[in-house]
GUTORLUM-375036 format. One line per field, with one value per residue: x, y, z of N, C-alpha, C in turn; residue number from 1. Coordinates in steps of 0.2 Angstrom, whole numbers, plus 5000, padded with zeros to 4 digits. Layout:
nu <- X,...
nv <- Y,...
nw <- Z,...
cau <- X,...
cav <- Y,...
caw <- Z,...
cu <- X,...
cv <- Y,...
cw <- Z,...
pos <- NUM,...
% end
This chain:
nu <- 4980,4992,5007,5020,5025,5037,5038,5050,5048,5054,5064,5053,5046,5031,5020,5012,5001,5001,4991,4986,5000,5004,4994,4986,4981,4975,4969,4969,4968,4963,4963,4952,4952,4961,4963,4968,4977,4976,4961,4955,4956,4944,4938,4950,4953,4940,4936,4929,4938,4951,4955,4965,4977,4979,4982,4982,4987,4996,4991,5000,5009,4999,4996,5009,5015,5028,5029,5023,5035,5030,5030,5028,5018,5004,4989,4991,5004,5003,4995,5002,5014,5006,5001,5013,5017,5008,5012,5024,5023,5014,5022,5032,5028
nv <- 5100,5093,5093,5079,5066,5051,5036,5023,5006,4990,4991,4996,5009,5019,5031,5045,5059,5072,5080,5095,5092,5095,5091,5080,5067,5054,5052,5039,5039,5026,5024,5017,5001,5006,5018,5033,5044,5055,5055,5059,5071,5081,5076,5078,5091,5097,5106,5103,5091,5096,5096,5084,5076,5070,5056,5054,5039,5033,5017,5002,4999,5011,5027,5038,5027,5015,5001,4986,4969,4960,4945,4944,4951,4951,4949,4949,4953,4967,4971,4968,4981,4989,4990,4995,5003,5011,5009,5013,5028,5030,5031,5040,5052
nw <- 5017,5030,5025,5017,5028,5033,5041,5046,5044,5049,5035,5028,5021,5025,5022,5029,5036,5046,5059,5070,5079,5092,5100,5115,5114,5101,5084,5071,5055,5043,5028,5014,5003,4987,4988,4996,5008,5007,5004,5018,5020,5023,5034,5042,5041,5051,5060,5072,5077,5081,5094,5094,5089,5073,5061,5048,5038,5022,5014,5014,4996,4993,4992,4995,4999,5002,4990,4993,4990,4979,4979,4992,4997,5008,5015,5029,5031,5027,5036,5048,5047,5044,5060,5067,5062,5067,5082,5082,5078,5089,5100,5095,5103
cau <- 4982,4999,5016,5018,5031,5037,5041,5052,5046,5060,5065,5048,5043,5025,5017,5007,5001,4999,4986,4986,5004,5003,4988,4988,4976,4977,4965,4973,4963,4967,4960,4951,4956,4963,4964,4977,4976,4972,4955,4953,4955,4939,4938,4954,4950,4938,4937,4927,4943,4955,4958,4968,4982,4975,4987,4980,4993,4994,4996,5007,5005,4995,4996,5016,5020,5030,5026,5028,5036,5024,5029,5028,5011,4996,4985,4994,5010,5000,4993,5009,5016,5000,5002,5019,5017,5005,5014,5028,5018,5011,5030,5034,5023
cav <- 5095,5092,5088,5070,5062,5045,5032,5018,4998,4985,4992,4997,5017,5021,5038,5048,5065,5073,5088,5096,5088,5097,5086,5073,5061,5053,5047,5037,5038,5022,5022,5007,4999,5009,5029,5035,5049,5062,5054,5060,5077,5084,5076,5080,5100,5099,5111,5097,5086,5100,5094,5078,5073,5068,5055,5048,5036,5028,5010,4998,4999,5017,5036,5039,5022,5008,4996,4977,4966,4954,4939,4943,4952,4948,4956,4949,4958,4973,4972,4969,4985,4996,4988,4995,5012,5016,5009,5017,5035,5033,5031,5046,5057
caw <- 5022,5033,5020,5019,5035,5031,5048,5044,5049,5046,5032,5023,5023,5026,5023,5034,5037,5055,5060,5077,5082,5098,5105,5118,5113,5092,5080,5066,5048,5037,5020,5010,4995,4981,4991,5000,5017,5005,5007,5024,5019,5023,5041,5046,5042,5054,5069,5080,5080,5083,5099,5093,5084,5069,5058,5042,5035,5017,5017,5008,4989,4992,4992,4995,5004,4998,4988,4994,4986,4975,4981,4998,4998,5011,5024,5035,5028,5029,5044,5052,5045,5048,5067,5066,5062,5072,5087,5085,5081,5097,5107,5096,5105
cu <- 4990,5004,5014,5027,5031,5040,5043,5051,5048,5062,5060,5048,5034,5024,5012,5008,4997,4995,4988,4992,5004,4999,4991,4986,4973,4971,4970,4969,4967,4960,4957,4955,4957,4963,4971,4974,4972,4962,4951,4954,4951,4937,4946,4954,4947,4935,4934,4933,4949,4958,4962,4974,4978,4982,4982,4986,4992,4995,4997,5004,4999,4998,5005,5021,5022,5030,5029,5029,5031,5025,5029,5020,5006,4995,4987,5000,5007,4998,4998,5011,5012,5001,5007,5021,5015,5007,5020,5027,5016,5017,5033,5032,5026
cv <- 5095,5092,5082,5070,5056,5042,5025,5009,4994,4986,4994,5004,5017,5028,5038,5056,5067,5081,5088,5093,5087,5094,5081,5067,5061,5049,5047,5036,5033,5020,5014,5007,5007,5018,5029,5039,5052,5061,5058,5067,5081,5083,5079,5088,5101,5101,5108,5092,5092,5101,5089,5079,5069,5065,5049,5045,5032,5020,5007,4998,5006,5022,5036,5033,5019,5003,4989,4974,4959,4948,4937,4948,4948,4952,4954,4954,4966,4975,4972,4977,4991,4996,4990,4999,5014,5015,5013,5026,5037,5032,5036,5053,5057
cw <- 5023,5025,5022,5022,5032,5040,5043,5047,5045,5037,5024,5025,5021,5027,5026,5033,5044,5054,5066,5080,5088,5102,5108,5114,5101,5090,5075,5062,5044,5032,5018,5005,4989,4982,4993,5006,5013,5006,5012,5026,5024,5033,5045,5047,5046,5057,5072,5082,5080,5088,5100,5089,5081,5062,5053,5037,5028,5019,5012,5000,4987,4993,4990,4998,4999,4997,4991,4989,4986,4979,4989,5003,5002,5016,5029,5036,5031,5035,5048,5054,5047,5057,5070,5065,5065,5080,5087,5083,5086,5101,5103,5100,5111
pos <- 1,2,3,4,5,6,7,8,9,10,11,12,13,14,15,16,17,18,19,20,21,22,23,24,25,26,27,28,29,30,31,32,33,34,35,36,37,38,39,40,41,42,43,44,45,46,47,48,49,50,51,52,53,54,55,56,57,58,59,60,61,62,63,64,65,66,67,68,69,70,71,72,73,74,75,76,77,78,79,80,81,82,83,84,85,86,87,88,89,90,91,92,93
% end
């Protein structure tokens, strides 16, 4: 799989890994509880999605990203942040 990239959102990093950077059109893979990207190995390998930009990203408290602070932990938190990366992933492009 790719190296791992990191995008910064307000001041958190969230890791990701990109396939196909080249591609117009992007599928984004987010893992469930207790994985990380690596997960998503095996579909990002392949060759029917080889047409895409293919970005699996860890998300907070998983793979390479960074941890929140405890006391400010919730799925809203979360969601925010995942909301947040993938928006500005796609205005990288």
């Amino acid at each position: 799989m790719a190296e791992i990239s990191y995008v910064n959102i307000d001041d958190f990093t969230v890791a990701y890994r990109v396939e196909n950077p080249a591609q117009e059109k992007t599928i984004f893979f987010i893992h469930g509880n207790s994985c990380s990207s690596r997960s998503w190995n095996n579909q990002i390998k392949n060759e029917a999605l080889s047409g895409y930009r293919l970005i699996a990203l860890d998300l907070p408290d998983h793979g390479n990203s960074q941890a929140i602070d405890p006391t400010k932990f919730s799925v809203e938190v979360m969601a925010a942040i995942v909301g947040s990366a993938i928006r500005k992933l796609c205005q990288d492009k």
